[in-house]
Z-matrix of the N, CA and C atoms (Angstrom, degrees):
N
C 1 1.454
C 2 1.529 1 109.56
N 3 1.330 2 114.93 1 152.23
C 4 1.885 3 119.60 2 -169.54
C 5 1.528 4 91.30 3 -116.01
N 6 1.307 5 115.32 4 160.70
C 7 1.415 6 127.59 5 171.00
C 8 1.496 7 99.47 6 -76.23
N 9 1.015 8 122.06 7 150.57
C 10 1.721 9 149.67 8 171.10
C 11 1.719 10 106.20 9 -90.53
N 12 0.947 11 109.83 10 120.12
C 13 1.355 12 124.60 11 -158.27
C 14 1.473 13 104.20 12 -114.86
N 15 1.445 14 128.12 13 139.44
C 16 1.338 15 124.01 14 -157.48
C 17 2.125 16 111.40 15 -145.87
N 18 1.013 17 120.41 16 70.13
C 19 2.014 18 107.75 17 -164.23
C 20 1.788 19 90.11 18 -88.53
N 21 1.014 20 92.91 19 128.59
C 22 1.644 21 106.70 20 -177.23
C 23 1.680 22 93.69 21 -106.62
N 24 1.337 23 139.61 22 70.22
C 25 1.232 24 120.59 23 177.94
C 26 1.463 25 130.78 24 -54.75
N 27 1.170 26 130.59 25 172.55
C 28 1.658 27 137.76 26 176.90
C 29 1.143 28 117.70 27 -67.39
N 30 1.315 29 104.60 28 -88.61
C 31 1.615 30 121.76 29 -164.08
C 32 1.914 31 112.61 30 -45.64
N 33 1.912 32 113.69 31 -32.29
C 34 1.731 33 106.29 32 177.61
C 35 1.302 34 100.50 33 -72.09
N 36 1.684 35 135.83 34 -18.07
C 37 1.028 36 119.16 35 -160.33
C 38 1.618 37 104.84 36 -100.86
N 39 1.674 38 119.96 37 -48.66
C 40 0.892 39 137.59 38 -166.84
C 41 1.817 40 109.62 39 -55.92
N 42 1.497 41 113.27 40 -50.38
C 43 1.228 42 87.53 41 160.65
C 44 1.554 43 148.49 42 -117.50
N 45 1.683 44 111.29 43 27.79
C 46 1.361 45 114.31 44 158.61
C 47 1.461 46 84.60 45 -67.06
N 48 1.215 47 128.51 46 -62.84
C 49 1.952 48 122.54 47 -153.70
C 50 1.795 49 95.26 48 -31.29
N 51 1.484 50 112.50 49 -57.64
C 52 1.283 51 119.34 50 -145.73
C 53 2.100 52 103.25 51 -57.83
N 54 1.432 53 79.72 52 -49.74
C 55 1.850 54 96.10 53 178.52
C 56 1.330 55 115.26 54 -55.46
N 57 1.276 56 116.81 55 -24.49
C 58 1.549 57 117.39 56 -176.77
C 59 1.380 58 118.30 57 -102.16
N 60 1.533 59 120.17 58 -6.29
C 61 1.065 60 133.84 59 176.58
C 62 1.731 61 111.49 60 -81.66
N 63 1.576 62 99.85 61 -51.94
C 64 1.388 63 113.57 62 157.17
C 65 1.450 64 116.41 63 -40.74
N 66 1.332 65 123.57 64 -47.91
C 67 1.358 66 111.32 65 -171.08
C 68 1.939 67 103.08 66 -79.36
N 69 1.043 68 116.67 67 -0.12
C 70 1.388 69 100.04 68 -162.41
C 71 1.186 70 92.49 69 -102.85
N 72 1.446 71 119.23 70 -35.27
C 73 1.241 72 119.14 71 170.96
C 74 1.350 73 143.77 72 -47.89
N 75 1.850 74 104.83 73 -29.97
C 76 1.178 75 120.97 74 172.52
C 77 1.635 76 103.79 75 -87.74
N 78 1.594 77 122.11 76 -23.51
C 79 1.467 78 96.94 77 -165.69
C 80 1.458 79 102.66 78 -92.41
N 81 1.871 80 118.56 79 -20.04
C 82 1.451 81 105.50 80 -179.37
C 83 1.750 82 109.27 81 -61.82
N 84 1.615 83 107.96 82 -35.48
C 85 1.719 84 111.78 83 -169.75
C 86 1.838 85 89.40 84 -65.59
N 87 1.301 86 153.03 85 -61.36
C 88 0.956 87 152.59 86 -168.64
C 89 1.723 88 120.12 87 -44.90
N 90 1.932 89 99.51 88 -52.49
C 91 1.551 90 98.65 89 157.27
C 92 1.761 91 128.89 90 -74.74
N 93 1.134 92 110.66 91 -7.34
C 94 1.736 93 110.97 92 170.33
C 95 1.588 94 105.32 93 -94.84
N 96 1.184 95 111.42 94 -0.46
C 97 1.876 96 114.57 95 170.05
C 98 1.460 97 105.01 96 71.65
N 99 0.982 98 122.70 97 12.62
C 100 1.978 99 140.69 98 -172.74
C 101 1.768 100 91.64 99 -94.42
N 102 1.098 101 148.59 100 6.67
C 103 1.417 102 143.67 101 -175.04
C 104 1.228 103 106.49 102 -84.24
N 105 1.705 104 118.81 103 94.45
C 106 1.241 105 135.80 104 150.64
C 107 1.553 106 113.31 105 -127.72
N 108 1.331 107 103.19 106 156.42
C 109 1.429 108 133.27 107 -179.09
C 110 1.551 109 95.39 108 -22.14
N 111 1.023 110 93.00 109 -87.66
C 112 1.592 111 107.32 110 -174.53
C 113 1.668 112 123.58 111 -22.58
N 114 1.622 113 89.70 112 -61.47
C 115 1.713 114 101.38 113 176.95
C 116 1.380 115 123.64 114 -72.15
N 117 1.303 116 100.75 115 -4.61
C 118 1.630 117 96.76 116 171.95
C 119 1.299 118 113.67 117 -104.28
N 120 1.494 119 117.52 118 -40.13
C 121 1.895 120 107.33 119 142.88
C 122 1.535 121 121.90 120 -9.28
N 123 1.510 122 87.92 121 -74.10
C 124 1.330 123 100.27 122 -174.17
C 125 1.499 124 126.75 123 -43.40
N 126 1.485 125 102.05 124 -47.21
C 127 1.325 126 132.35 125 -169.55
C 128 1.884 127 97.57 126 -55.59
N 129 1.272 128 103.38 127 -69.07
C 130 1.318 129 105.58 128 -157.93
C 131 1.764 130 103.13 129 -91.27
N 132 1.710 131 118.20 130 17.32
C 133 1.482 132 114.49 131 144.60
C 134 1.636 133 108.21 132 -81.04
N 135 1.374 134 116.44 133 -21.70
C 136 1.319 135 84.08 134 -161.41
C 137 1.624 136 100.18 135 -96.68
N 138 1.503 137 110.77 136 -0.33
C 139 1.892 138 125.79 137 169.14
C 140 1.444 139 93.01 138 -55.30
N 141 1.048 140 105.75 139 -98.96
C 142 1.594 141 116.46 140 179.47
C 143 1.523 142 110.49 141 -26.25
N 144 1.814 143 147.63 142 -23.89
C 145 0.941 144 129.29 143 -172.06
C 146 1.364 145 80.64 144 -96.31
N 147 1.080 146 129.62 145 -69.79
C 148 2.107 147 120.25 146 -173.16
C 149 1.594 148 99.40 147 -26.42
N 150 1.136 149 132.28 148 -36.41
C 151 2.075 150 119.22 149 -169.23
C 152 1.437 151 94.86 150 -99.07
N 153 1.304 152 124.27 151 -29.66
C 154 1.574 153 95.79 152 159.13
C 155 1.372 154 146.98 153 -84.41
N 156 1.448 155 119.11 154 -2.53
C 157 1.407 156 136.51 155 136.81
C 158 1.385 157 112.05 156 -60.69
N 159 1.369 158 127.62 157 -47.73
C 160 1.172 159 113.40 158 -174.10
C 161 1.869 160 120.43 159 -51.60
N 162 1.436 161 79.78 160 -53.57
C 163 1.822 162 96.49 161 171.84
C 164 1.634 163 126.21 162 -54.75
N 165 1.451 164 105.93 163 -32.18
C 166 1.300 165 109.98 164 -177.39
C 167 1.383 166 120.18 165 -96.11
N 168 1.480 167 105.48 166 -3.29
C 169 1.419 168 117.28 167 178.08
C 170 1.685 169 109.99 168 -121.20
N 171 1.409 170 121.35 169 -1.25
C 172 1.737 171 110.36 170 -178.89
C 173 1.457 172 96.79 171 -157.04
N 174 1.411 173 128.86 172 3.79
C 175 1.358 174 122.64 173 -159.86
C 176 1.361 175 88.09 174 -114.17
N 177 1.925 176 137.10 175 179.30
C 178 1.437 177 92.77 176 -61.29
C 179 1.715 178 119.66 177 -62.05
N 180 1.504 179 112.80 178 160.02
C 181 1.408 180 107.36 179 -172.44
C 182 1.823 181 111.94 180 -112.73
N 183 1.203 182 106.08 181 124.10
C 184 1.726 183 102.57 182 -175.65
C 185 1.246 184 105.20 183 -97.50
N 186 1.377 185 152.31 184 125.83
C 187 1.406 186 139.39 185 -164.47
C 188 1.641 187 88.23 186 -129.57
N 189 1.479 188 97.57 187 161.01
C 190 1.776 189 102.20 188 169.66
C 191 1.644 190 101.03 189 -156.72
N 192 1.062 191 120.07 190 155.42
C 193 1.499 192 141.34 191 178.67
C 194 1.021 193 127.51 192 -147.94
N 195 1.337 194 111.02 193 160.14
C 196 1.953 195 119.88 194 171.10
C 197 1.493 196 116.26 195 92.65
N 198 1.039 197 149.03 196 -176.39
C 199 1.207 198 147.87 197 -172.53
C 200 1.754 199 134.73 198 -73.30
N 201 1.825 200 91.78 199 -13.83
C 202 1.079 201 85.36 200 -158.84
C 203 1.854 202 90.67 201 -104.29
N 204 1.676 203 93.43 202 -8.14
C 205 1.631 204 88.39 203 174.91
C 206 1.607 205 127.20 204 -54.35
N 207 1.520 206 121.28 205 16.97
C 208 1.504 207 103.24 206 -158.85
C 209 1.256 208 121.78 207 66.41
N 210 1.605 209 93.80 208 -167.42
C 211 1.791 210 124.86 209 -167.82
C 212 1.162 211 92.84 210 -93.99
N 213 1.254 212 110.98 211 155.89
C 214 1.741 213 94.04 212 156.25
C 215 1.451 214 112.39 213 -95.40
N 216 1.668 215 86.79 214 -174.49
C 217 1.723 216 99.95 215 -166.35
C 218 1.346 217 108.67 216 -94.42
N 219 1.501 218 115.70 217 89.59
C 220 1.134 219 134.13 218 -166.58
C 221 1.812 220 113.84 219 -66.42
N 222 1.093 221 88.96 220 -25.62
C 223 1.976 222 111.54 221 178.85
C 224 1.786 223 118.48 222 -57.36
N 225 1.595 224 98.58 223 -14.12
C 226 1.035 225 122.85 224 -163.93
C 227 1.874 226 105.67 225 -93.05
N 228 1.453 227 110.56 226 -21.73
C 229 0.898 228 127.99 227 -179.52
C 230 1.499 229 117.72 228 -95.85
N 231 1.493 230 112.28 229 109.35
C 232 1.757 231 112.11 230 -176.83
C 233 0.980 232 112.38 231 -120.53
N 234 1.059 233 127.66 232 96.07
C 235 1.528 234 128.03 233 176.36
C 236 1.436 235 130.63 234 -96.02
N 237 1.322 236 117.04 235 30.24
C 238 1.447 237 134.25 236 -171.95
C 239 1.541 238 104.57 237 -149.40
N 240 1.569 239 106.58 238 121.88
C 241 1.847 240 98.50 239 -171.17
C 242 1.573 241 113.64 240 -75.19
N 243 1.270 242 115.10 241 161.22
C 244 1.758 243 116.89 242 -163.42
C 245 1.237 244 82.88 243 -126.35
N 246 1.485 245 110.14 244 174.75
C 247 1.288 246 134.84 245 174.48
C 248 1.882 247 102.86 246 -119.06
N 249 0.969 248 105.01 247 -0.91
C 250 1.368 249 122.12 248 172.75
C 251 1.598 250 131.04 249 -82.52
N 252 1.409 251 111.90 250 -1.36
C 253 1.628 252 125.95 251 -177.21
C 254 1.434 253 102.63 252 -64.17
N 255 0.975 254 108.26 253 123.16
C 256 1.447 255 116.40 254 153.58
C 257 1.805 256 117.46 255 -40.68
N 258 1.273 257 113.99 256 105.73
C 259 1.760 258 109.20 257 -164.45
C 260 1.518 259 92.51 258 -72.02
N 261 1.157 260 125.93 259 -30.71
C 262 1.584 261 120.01 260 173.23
C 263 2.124 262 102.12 261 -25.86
N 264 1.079 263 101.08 262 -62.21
C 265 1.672 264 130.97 263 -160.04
C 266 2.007 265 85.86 264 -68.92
N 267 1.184 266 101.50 265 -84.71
C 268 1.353 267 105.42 266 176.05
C 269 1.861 268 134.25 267 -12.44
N 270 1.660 269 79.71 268 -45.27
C 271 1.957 270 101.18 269 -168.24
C 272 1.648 271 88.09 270 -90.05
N 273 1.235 272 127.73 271 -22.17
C 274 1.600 273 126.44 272 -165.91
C 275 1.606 274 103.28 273 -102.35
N 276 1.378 275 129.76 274 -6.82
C 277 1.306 276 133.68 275 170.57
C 278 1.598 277 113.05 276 -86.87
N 279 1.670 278 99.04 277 -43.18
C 280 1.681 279 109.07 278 178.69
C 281 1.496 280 109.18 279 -70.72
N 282 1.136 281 119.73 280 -31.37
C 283 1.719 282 117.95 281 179.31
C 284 1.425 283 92.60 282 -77.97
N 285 0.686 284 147.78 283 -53.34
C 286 1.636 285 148.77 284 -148.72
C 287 1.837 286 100.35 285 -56.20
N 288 1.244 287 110.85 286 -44.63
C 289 1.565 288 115.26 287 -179.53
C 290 1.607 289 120.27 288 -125.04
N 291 2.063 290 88.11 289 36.23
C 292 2.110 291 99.16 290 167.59
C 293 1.778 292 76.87 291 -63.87
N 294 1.428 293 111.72 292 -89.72
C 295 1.920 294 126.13 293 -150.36
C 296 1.614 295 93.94 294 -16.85
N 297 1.524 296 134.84 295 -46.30
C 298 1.619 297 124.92 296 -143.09
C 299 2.009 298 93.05 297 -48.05
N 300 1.186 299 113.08 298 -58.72
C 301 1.592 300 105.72 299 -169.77
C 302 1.359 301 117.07 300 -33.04
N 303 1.351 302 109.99 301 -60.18
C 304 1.482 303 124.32 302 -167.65
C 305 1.516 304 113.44 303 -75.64
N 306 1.527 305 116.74 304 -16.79
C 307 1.785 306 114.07 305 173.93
C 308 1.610 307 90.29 306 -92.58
N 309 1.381 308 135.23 307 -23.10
C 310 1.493 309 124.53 308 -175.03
C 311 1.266 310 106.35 309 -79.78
N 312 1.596 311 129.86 310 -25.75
C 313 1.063 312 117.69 311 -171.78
C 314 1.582 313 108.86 312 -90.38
N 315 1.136 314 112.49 313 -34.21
C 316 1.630 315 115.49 314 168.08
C 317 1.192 316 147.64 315 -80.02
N 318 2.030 317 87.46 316 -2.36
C 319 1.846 318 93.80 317 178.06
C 320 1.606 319 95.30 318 -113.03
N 321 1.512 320 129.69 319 -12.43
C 322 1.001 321 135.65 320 -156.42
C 323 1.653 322 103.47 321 -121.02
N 324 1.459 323 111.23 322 -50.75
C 325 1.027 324 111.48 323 -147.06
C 326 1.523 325 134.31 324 77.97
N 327 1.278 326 99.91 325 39.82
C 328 1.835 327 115.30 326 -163.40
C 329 1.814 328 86.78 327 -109.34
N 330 1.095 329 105.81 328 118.22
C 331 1.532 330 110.04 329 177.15
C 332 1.723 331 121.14 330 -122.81
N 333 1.686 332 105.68 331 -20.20
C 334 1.393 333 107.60 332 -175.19
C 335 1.127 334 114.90 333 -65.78
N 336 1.458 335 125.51 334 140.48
C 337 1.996 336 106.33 335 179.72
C 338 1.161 337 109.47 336 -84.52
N 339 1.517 338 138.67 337 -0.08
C 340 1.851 339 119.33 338 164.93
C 341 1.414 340 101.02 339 -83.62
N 342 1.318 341 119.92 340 -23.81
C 343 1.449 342 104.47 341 176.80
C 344 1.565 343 119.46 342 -83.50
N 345 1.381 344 123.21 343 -8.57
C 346 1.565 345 121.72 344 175.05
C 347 1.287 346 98.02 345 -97.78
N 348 1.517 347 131.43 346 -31.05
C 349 1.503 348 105.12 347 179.22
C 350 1.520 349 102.03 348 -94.06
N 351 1.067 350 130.18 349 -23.30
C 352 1.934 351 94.99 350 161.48
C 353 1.186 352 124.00 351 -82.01
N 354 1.334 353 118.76 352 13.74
C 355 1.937 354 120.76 353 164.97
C 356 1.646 355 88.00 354 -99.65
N 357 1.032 356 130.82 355 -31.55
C 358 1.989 357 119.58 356 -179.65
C 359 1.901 358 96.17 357 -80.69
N 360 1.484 359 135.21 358 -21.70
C 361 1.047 360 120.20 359 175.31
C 362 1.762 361 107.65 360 -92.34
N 363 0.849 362 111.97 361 -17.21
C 364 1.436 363 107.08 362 -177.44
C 365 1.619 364 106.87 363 -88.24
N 366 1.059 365 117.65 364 -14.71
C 367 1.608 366 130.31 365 -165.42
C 368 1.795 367 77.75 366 -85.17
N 369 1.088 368 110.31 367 -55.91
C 370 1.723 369 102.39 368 -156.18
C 371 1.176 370 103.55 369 -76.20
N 372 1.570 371 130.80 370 -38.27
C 373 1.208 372 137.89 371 -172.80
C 374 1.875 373 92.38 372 -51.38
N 375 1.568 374 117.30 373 -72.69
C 376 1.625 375 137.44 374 179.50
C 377 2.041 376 86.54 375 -13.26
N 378 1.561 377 97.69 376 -81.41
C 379 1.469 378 103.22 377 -175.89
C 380 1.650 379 122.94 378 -35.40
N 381 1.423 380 112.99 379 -56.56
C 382 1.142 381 111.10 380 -179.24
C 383 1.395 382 132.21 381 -55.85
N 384 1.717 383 92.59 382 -24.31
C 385 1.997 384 108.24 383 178.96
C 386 1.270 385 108.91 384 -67.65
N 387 1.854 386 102.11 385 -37.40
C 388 1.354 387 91.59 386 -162.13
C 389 1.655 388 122.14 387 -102.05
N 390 1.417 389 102.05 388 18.27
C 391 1.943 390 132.18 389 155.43
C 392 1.398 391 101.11 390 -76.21
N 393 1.551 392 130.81 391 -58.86
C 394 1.087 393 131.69 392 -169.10
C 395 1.492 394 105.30 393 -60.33
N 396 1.737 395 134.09 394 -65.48
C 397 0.864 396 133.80 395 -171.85
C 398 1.486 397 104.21 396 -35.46
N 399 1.619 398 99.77 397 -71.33
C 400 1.603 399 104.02 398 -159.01
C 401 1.658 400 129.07 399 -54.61
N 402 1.616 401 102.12 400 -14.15
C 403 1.574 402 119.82 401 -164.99
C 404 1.998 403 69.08 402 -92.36
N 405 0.760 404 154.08 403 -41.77
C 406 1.511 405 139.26 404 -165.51
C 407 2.170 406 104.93 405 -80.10
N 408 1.245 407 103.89 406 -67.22
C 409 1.458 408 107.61 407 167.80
C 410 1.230 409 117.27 408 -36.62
N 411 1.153 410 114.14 409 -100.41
C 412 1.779 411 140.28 410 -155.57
C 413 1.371 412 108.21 411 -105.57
N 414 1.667 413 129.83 412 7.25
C 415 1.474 414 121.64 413 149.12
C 416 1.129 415 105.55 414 87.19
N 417 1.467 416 122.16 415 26.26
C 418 1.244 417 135.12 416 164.45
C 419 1.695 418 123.66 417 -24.19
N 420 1.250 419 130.13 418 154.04
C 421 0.943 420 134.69 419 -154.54
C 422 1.750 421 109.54 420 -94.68
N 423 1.399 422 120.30 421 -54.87
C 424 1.443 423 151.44 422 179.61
C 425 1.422 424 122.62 423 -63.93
N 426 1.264 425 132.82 424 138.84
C 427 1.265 426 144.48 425 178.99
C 428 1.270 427 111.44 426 -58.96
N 429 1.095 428 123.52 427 149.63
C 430 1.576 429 122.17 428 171.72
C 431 1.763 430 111.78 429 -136.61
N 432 1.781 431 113.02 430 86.92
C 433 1.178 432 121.46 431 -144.54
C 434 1.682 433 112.33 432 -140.83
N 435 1.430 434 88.05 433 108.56
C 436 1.655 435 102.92 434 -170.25
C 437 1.436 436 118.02 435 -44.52
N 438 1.579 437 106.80 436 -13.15
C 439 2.073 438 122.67 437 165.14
C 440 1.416 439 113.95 438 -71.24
N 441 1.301 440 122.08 439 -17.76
C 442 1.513 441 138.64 440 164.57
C 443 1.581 442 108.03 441 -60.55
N 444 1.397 443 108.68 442 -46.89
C 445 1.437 444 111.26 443 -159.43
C 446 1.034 445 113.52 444 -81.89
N 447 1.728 446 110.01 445 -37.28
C 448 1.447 447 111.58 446 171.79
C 449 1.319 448 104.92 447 -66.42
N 450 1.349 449 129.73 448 -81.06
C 451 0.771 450 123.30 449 -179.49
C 452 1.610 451 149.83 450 -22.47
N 453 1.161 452 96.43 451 -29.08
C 454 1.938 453 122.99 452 165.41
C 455 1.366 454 99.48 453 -85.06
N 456 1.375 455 137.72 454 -29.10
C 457 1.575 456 128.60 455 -179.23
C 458 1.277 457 107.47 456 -79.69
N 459 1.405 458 99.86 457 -34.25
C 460 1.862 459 93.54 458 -170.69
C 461 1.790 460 106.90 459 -78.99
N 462 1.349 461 120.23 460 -19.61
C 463 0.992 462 126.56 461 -170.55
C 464 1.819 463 104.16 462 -80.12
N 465 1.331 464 117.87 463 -23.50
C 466 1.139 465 122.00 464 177.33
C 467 1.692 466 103.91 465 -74.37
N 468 1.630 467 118.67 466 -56.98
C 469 1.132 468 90.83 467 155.65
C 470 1.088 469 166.33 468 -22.49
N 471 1.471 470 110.71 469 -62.22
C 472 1.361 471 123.15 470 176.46
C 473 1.820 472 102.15 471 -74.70
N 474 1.535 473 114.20 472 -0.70
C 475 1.707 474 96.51 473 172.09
C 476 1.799 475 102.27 474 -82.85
N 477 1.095 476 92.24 475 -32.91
C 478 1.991 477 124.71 476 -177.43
C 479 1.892 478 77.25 477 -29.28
N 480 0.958 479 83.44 478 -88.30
C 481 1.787 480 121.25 479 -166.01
C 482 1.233 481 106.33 480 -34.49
N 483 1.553 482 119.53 481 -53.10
C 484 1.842 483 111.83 482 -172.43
C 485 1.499 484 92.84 483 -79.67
N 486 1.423 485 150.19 484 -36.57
C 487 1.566 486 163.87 485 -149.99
C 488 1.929 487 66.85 486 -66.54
N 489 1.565 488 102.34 487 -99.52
C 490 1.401 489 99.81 488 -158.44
C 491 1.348 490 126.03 489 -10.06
N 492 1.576 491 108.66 490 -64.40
C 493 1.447 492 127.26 491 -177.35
C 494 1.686 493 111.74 492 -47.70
N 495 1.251 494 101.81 493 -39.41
C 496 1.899 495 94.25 494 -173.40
C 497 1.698 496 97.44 495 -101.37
N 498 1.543 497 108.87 496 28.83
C 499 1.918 498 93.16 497 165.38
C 500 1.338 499 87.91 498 -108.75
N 501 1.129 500 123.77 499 -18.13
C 502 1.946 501 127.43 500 -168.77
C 503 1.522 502 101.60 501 -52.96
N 504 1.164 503 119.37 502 -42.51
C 505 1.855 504 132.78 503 171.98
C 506 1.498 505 94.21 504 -58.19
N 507 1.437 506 104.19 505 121.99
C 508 1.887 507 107.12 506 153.48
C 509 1.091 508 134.63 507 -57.77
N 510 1.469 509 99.86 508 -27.97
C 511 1.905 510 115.78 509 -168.11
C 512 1.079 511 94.80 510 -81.34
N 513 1.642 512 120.86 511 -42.67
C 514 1.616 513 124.62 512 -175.99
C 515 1.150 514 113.02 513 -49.21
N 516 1.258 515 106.27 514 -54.36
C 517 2.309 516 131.41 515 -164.01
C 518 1.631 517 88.24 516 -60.40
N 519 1.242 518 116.23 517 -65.37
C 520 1.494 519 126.59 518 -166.39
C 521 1.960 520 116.25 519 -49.41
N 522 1.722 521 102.37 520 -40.85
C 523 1.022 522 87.36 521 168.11
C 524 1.533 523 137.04 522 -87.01
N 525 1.483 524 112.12 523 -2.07
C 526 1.474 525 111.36 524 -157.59
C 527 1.454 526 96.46 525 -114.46
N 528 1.560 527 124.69 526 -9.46
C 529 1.469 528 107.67 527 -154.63
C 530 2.227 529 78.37 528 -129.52
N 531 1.671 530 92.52 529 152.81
C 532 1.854 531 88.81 530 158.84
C 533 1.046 532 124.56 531 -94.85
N 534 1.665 533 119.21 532 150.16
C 535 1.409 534 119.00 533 -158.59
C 536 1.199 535 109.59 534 -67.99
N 537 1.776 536 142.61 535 -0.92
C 538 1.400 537 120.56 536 145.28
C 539 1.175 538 134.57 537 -55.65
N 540 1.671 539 119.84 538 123.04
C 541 1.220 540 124.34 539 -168.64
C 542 1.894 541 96.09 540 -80.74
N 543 1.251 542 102.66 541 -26.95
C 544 1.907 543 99.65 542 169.89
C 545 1.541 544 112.96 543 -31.13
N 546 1.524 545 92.01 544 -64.53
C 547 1.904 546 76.68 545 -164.27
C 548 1.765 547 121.07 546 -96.57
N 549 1.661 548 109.66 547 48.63
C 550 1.196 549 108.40 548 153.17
C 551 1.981 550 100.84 549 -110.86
N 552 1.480 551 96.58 550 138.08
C 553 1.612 552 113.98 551 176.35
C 554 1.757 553 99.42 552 -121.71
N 555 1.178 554 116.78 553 116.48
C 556 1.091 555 120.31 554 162.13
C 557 1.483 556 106.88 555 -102.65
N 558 1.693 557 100.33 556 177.48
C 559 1.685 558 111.69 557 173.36
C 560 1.351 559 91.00 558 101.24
């Protein structure tokens, strides 16, 4: 028996996903009667930020199966943090989830910071399980590395942190958020 061989590339997937996300985005905001300028901005920044995590964290995808695929590549799996990360990787994990504050607070209205950084740690944690799984299953391609997690948490922070600072401006607050104070929920 031969291993079953699987290349899931990026770019066919990454942007029908993006285009169709856009459309759903505009027709769910259209059926909740919430369809303004703003929120559909909003809407389809935070479309486009879900397919660029997706891409930068599972895209392209090489999969393998069956018996003849081997062990997997267990090396791939770090589950103890190093001081050894490449900060290249490090500085490109923490930027990756600055935006989460500012698309949570404007598509959601999620403003408390224990509640955006354990939705930015659980978001990365989600990712990291599902590197680990697949590098164990189907011979996944991607690292599955507890320097990701920190690193993606702290990066949610520091979006936490600059978000605050540029709502402190009125002109800022005024342009990005709608003047109902209803649909911000913090905590």
């Amino acid at each position: 028996m031969r291993a079953e061989q699987l290349e899931v590339p990026a770019l066919p997937v990454l942007l029908p996903l993006g285009g169709v996300l856009m459309v759903v985005s505009y027709l769910w905001l259209r059926r909740r009667g919430r369809l303004t300028t703003r929120r559909l901005v909003a809407a389809w920044l935070l479309s486009w930020y879900a397919v660029a995590v997706l891409g930068a964290t599972m895209l392209p995808m090489h999969l393998a199966w069956g018996p003849e695929a081997g062990p997997p590549e267990t090396y791939r799996i770090l589950l103890v943090p190093t001081l050894s990360m490449r900060r290249r990787d490090f500085v490109l994990n923490t930027m990756m989830t600055l935006p989460l504050a500012a698309l949570l607070h404007l598509n959601f209205g999620i403003t408390g910071k224990l509640r955006v950084v354990r939705i930015g740690f659980l978001l990365s944690l989600g990712i990291e399980v599902t590197q680990f799984v697949m590098i164990l299953t189907v011979h996944g391609n991607r690292w599955s590395d507890v320097n990701d997690l920190l690193s993606n948490t702290i990066g949610t922070i520091f979006g936490y942190v600059a978000w605050q600072r540029l709502m402190r401006s009125e002109r800022f607050r005024g342009a990005v958020t709608d003047a109902d104070p209803a649909t911000v929920r913090s905590g």
